[in-house]
C-alpha atoms as an extended CHARMM CRD file, in Angstrom:
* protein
*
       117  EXT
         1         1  UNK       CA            -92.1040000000      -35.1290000000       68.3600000000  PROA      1               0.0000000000
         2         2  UNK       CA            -93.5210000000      -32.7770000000       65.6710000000  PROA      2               0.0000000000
         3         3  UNK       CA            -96.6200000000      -30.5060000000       67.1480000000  PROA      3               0.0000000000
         4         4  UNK       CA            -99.7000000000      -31.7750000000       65.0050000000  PROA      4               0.0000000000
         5         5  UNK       CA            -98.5690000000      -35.2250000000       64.9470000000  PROA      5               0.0000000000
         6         6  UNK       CA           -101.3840000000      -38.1880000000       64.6510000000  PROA      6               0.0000000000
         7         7  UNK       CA           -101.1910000000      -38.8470000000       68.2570000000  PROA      7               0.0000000000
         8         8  UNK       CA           -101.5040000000      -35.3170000000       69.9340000000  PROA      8               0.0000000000
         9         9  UNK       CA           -104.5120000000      -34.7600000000       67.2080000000  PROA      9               0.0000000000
        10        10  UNK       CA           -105.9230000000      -38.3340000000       68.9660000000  PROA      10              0.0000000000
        11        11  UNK       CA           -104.9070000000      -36.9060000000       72.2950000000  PROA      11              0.0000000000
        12        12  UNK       CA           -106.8350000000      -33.7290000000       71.7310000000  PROA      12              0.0000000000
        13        13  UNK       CA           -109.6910000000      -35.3370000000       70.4660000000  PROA      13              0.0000000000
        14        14  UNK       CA           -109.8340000000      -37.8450000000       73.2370000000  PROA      14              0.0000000000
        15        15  UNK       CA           -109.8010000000      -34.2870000000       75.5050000000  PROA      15              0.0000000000
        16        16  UNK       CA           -112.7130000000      -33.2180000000       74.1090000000  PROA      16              0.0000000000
        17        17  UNK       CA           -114.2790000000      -36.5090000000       74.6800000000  PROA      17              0.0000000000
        18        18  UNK       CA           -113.7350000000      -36.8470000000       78.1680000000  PROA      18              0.0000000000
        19        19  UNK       CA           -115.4510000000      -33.2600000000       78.6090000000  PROA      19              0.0000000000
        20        20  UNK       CA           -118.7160000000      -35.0310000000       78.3820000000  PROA      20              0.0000000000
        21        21  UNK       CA           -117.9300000000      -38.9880000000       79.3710000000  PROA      21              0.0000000000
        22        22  UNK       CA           -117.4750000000      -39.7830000000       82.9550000000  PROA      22              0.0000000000
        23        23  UNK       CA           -117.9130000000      -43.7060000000       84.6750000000  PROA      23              0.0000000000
        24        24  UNK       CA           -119.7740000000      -43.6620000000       87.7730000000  PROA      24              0.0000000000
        25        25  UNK       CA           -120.3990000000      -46.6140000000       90.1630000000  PROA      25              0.0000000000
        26        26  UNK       CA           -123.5400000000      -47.8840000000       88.6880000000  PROA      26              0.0000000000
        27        27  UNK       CA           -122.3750000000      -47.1460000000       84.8940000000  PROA      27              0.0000000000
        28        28  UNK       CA           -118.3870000000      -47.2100000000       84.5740000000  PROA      28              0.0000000000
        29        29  UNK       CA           -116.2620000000      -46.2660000000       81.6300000000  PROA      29              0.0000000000
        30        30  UNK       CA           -115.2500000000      -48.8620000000       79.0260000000  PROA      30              0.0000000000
        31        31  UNK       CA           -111.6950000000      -47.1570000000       77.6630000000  PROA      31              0.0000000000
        32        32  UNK       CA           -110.0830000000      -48.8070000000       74.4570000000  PROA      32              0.0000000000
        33        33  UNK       CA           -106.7580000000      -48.1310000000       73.2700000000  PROA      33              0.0000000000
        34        34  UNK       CA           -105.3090000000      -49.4220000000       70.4130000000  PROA      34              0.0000000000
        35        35  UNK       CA           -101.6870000000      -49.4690000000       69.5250000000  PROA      35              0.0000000000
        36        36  UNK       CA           -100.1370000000      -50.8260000000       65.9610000000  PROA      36              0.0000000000
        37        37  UNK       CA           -100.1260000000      -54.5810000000       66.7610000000  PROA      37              0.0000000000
        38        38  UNK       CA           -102.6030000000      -54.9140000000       69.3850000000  PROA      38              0.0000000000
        39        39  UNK       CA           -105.7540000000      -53.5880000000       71.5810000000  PROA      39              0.0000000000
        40        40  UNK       CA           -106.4460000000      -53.5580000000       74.9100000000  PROA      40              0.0000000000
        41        41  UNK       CA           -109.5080000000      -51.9720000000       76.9020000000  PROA      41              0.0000000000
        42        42  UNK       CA           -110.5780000000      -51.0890000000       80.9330000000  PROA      42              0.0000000000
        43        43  UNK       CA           -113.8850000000      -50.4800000000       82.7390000000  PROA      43              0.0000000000
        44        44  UNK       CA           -112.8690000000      -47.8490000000       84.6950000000  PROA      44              0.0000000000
        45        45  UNK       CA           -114.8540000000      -46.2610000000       87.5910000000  PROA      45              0.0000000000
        46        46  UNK       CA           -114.0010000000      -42.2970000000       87.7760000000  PROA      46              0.0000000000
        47        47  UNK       CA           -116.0410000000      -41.6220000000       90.7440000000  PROA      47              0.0000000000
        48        48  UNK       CA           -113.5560000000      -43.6340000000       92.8050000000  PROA      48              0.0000000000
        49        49  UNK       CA           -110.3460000000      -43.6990000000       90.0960000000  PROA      49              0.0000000000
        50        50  UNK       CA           -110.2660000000      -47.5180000000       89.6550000000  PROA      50              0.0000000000
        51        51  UNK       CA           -110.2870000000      -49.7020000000       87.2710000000  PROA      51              0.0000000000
        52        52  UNK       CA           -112.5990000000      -52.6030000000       87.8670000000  PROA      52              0.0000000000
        53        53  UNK       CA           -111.7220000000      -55.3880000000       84.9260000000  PROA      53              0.0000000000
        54        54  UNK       CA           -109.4470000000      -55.2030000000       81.5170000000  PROA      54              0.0000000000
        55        55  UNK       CA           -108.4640000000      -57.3170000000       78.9320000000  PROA      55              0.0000000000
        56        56  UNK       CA           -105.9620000000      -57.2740000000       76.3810000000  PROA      56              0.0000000000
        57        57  UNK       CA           -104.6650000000      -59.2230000000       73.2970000000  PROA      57              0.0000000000
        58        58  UNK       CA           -101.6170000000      -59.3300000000       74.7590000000  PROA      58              0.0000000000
        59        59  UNK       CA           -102.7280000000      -61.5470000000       77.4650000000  PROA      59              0.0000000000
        60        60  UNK       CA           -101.8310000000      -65.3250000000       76.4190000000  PROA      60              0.0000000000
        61        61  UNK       CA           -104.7300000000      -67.3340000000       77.9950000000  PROA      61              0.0000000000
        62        62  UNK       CA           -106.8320000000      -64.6060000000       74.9690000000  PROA      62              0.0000000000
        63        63  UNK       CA           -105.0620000000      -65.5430000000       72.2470000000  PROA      63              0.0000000000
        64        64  UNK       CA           -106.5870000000      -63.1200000000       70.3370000000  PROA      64              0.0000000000
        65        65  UNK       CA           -104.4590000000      -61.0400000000       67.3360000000  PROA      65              0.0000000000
        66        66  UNK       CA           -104.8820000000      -57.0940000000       67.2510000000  PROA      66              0.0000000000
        67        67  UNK       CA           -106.9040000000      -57.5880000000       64.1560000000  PROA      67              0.0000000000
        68        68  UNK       CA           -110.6970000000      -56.7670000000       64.0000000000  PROA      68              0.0000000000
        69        69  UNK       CA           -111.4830000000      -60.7430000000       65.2610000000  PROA      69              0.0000000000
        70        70  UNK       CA           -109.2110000000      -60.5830000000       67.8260000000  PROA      70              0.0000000000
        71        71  UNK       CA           -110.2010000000      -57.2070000000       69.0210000000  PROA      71              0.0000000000
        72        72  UNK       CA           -114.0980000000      -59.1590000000       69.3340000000  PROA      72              0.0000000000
        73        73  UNK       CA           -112.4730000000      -61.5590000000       71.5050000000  PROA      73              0.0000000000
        74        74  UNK       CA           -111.1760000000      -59.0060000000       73.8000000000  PROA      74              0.0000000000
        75        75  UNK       CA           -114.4540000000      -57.4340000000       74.1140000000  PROA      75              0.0000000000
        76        76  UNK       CA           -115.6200000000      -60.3040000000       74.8730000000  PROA      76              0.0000000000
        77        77  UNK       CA           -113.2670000000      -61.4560000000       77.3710000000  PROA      77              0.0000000000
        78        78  UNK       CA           -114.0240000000      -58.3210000000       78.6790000000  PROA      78              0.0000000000
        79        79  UNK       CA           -117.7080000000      -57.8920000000       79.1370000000  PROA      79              0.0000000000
        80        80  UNK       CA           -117.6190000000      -61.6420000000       80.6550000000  PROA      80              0.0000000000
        81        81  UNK       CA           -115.2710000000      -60.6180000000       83.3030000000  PROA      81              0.0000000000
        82        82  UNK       CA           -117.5460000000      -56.8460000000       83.9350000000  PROA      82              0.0000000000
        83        83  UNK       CA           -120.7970000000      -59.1690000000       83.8320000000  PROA      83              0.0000000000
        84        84  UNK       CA           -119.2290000000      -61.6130000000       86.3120000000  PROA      84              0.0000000000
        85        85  UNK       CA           -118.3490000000      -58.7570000000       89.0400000000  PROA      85              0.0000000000
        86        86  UNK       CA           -122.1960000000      -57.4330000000       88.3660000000  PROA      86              0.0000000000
        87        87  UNK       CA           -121.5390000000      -54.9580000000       85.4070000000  PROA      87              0.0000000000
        88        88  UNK       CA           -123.9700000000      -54.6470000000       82.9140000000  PROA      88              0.0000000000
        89        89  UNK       CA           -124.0030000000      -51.1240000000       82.1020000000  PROA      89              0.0000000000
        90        90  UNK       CA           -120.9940000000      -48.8320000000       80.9710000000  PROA      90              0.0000000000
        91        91  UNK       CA           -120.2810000000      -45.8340000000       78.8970000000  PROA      91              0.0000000000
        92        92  UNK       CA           -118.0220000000      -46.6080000000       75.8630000000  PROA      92              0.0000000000
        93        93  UNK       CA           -114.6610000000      -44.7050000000       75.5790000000  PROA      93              0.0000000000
        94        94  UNK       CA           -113.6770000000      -44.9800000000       72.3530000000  PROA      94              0.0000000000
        95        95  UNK       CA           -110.3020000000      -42.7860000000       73.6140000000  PROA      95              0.0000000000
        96        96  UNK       CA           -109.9810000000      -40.2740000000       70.3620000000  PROA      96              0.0000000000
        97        97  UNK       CA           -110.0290000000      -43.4780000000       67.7100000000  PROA      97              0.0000000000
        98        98  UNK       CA           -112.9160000000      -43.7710000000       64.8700000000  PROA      98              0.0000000000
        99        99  UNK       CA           -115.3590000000      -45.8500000000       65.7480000000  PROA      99              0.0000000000
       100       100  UNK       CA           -114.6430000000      -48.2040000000       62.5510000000  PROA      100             0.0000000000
       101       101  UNK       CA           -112.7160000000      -51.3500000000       62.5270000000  PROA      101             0.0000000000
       102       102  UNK       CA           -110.6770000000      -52.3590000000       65.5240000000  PROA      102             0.0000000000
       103       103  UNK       CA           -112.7380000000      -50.1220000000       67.8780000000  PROA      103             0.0000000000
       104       104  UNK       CA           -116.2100000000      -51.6670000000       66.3210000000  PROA      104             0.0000000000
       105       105  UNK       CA           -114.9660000000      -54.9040000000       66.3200000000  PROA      105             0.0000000000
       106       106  UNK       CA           -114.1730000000      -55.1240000000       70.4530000000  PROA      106             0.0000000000
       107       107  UNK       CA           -117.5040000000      -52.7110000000       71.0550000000  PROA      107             0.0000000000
       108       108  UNK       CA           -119.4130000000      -55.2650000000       69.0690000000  PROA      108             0.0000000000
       109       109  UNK       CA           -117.7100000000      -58.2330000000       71.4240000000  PROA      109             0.0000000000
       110       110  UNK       CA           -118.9460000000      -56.7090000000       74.5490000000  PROA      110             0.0000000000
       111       111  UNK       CA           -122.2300000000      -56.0590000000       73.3620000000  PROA      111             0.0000000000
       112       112  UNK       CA           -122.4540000000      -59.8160000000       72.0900000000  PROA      112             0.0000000000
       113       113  UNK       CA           -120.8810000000      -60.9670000000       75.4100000000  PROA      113             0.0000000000
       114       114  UNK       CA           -123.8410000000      -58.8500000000       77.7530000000  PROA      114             0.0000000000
       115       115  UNK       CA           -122.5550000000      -55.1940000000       78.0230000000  PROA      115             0.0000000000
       116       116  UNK       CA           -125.1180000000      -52.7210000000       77.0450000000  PROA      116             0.0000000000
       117       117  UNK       CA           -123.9630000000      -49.0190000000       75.7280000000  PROA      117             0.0000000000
């Protein structure tokens, strides 16, 4: 793999990122990734180095495309299952992607859904 490829510059970025995000117990991480054809994101809690709830559009019962609309639905998804296990707060991850497009469209799901950030 070439040195300054697109994904070590994401990496890197992402790096920096995580120098000043951190989830705790009473406000947990929300980490998105996004790959070609689809998007998935965690609410992670550092403090204890778990992950609490995730969703993805790969899962079936979603349905949900890796386009902008799907990636609403998997916030969605998402925020329903933090809210249901007492989640309401988080810090969003956006993991070294512009917040544009894909990584809007889930953010804007959750918030919809009952996450606040």
């Amino acid at each position: 793999m070439p040195k300054n490829s697109r994904n070590d510059s994401r990496i890197a970025r992402h790096d920096r990122l995580r120098k000043r995000i951190k989830g705790t117990s009473e406000r947990p991480r929300l980490a998105v990734y996004r790959s070609l054809k689809h998007i998935s994101a965690q609410i992670i809690d550092d403090a204890n180095g778990r992950t609490i709830c995730s969703a993805s559009s790969l899962e079936k019962e979603l349905a949900a495309s890796g386009n902008a609309g799907g990636a609403k639905k998997v916030g969605a998804e998402l925020a329903k299952r933090a809210v249901a296990q007492g989640i309401t707060k988080v810090v969003f991850d956006r993991g070294g992607f512009r917040y544009h497009g894909r990584i809007a469209g889930l953010a804007d799901g959750a918030r919809e859904a009952g996450l606040e950030f």
